[in-house]
C-alpha positions as CSV (number, residue, x, y, z in Angstrom):
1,X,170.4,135.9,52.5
2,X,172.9,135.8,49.4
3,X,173.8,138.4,47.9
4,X,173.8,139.5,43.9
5,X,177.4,139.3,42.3
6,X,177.0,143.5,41.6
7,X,176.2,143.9,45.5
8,X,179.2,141.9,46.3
9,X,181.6,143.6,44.2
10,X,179.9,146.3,45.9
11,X,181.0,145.4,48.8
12,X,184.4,144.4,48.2
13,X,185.3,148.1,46.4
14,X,184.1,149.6,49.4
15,X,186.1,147.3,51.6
16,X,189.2,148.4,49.1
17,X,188.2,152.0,49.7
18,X,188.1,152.1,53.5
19,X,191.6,150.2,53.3
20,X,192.9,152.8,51.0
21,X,191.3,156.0,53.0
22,X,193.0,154.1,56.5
23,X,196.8,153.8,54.4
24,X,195.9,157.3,53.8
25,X,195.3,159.2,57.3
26,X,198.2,157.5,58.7
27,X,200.2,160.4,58.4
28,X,197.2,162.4,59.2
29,X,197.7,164.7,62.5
30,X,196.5,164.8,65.3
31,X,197.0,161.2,65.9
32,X,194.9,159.7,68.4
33,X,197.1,158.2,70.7
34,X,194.8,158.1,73.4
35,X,192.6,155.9,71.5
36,X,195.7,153.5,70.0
37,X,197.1,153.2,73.4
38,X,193.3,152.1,75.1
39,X,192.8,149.9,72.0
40,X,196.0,148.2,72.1
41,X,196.1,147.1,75.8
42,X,192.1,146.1,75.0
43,X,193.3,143.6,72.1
44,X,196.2,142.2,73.9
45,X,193.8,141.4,77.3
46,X,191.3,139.8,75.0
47,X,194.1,137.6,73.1
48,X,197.4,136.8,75.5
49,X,195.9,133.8,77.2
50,X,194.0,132.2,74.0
51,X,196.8,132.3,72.4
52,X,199.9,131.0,74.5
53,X,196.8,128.3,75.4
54,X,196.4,127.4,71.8
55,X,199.8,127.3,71.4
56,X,201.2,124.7,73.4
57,X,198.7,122.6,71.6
58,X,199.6,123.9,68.4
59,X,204.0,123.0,68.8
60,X,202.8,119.7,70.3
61,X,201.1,118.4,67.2
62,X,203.5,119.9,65.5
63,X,206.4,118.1,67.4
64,X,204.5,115.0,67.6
65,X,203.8,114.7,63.6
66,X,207.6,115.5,63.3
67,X,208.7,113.6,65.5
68,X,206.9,110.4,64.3
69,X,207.8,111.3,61.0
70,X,212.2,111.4,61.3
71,X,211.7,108.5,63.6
72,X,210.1,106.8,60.1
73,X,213.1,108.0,57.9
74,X,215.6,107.5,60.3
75,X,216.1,111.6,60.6
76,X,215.9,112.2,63.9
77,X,218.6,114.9,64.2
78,X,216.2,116.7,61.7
79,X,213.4,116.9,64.7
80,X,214.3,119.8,66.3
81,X,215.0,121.6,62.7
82,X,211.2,120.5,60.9
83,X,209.7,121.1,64.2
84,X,211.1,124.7,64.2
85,X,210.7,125.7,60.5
86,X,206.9,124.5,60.8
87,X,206.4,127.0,64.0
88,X,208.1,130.1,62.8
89,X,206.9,129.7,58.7
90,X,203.0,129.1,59.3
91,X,201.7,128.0,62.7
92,X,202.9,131.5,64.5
93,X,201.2,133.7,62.1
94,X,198.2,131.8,61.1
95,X,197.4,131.4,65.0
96,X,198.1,135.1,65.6
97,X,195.9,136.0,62.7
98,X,192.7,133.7,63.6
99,X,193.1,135.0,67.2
100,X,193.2,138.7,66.2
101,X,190.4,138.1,63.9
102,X,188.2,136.1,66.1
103,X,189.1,138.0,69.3
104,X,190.2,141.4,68.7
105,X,187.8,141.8,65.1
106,X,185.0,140.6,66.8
107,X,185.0,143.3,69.4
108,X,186.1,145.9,67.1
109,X,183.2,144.9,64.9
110,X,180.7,145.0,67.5
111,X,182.1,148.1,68.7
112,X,181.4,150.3,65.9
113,X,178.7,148.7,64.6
114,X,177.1,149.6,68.1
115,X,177.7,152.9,67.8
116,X,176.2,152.4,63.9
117,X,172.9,151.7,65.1
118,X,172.5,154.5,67.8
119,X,174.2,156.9,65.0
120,X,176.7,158.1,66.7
121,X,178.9,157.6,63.5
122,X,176.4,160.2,61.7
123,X,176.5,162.5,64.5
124,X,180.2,162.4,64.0
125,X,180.2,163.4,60.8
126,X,177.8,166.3,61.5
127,X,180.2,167.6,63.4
128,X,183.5,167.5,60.9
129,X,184.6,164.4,62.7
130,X,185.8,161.9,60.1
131,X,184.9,158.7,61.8
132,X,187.8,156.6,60.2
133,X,190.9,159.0,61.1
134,X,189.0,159.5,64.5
135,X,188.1,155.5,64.7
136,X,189.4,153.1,62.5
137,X,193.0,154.4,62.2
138,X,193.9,153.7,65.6
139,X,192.2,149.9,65.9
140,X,194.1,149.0,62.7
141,X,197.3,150.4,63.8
142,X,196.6,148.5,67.5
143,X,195.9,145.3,66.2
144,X,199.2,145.2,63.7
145,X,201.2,145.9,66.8
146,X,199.4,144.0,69.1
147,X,199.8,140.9,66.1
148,X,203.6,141.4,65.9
149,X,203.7,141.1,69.7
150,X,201.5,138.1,69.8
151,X,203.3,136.6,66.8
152,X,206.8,136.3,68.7
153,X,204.5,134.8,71.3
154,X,203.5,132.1,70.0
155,X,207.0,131.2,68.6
156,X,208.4,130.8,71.7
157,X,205.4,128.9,73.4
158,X,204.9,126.8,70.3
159,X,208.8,126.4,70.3
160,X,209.1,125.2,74.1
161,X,206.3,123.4,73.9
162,X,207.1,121.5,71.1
163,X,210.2,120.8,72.4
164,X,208.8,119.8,75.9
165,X,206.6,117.2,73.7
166,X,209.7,115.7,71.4
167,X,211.5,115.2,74.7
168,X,209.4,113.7,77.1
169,X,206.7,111.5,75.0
170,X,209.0,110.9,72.1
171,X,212.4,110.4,74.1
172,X,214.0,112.6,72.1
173,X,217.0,114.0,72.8
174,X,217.4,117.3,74.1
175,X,221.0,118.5,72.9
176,X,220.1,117.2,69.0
177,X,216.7,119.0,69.0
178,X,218.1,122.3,69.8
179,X,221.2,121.9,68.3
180,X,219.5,121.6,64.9
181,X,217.4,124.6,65.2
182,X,219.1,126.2,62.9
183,X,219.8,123.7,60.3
184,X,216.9,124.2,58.3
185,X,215.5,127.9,59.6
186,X,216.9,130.9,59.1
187,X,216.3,134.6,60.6
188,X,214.3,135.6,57.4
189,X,211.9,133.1,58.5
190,X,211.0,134.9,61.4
191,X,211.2,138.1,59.3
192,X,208.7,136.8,57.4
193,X,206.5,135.8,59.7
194,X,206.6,138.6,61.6
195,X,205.6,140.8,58.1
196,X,202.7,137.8,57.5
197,X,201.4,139.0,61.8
198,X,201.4,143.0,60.8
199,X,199.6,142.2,57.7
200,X,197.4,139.7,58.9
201,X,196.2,142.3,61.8
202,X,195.7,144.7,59.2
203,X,193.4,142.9,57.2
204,X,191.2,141.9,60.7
205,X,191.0,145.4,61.9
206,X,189.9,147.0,58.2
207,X,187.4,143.8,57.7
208,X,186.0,144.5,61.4
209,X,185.9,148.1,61.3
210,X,184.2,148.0,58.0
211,X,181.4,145.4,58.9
212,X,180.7,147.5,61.9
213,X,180.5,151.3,60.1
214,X,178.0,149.2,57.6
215,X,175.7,147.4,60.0
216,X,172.4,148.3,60.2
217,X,168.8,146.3,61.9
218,X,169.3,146.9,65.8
219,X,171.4,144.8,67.3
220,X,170.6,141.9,65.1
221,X,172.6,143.4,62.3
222,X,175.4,144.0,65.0
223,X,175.8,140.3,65.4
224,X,175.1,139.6,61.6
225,X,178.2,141.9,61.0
226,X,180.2,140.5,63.8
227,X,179.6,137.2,62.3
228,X,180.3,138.3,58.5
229,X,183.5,140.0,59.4
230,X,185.3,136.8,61.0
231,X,184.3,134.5,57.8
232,X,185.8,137.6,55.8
233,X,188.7,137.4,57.9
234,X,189.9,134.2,57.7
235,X,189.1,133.3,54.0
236,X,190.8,136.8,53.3
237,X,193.8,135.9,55.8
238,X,194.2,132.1,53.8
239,X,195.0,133.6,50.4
240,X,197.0,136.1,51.7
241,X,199.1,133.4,53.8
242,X,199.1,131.4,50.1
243,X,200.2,134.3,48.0
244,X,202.7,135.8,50.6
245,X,204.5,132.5,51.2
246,X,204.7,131.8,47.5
247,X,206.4,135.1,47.1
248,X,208.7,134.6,50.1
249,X,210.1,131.2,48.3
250,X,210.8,132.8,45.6
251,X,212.7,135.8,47.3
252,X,214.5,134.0,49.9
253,X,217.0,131.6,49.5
254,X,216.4,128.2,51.3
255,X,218.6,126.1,53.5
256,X,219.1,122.6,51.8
């Protein structure tokens, strides 16, 4: 079902509101570390293994495109360098993001939309409880930790196994490619991707947590939500990518 343009803006200022109330009660004591620290290890279970499996994949195509590509311009030296750059700049954080989202989101989503239906949420609120310092504060502050961590994961298994890949199928050679690593990237690089992870988790948890505190029609809705939150997610994670890397050009300096 479509929705009217006034029930979408609708939508998305209430969205804005949640994120704003959450930016809020961070301060807000006392802080449920029970609740971040339960959260936390729950996101990092359901997201390790997808993602140092998707990102051996991820270097390889990566390494392989490269790799093809110097070998074309005669460049090879600049392998190791390209390959590098491309990991740390978009693949790291765009992976981390769409695992957090589809992973982590969805069961944050279907969390709280679960206790939606059987009103919990409402009982809650009966009781003083404010359901987003109680609920939503510690998911989103768990899944921009828990995307930091997974962030500097995938460098490293994107890295190796790009590397592994450029060596082996593509006879390159070993002491070029990693003595060129630094040729092109630099440590704000990896800065920068590190700041795209934490916001990228942000923007999962508060899309998640607010699809699930608005569901509503049994457990239908649930899944309706869970669904709505990772399309949400990822075109909301895209333009961020876009306008946060167009700002980081202009900021930082690049290696020639």
């Amino acid at each position: 079902m479509s929705l009217s343009p006034t029930a979408g803006l609708r939508h998305a200022g209430s969205l804005f509101a949640l994120a704003l109330d959450v930016l809020r009660m961070l301060p807000k004591r006392p802080f449920q570390a029970r609740e971040f620290i339960q959260q936390a290890w729950f996101i990092a279970s359901v997201t390790i293994v997808p993602t140092a499996l998707v990102s051996i994949p991820f270097g390889a195509v990566i390494a392989l495109q490269i790799g093809s590509l110097t070998r074309q311009l005669g460049a090879q030296s600049f392998a190791g360098a390209a390959s590098v750059l491309a990991v740390l700049r978009e693949a790291s954080p765009i992976v981390t993001a769409l695992l957090i989202a589809g992973a982590g989101g969805t069961a944050i989503c279907a969390d709280l939309g679960a206790r939606k239906i059987r009103e919990e949420i409402d009982a809650m609120r009966v009781l003083g409880i404010d359901p987003v310092h109680r609920l939503v504060v510690p998911r989103v502050l768990a899944s921009m930790v828990v995307a930091v961590l997974l962030n500097g994961l995938v460098s490293v298994v994107g890295i190796v196994g790009g590397y592994a890949f450029n060596v082996l199928l593509q006879n390159g050679t070993p002491g070029a490619y990693l003595a060129s690593f630094t040729t092109l990237a630099q440590i704000s690089d990896l800065w920068a991707a590190e700041v795209k992870a934490l916001v990228f988790g942000a923007i999962a948890a508060v899309v998640a947590s607010y699809k699930g505190l608005t569901a509503r029609g049994g457990p239908k809705g649930v899944g309706d939500a869970v669904n709505q939150s990772v399309v949400i997610t990822f075109m909301l994670l895209f333009v961020t990518n876009f306008v946060m890397t167009a700002v980081y050009f202009q900021a930082v300096p690049q290696r020639g």
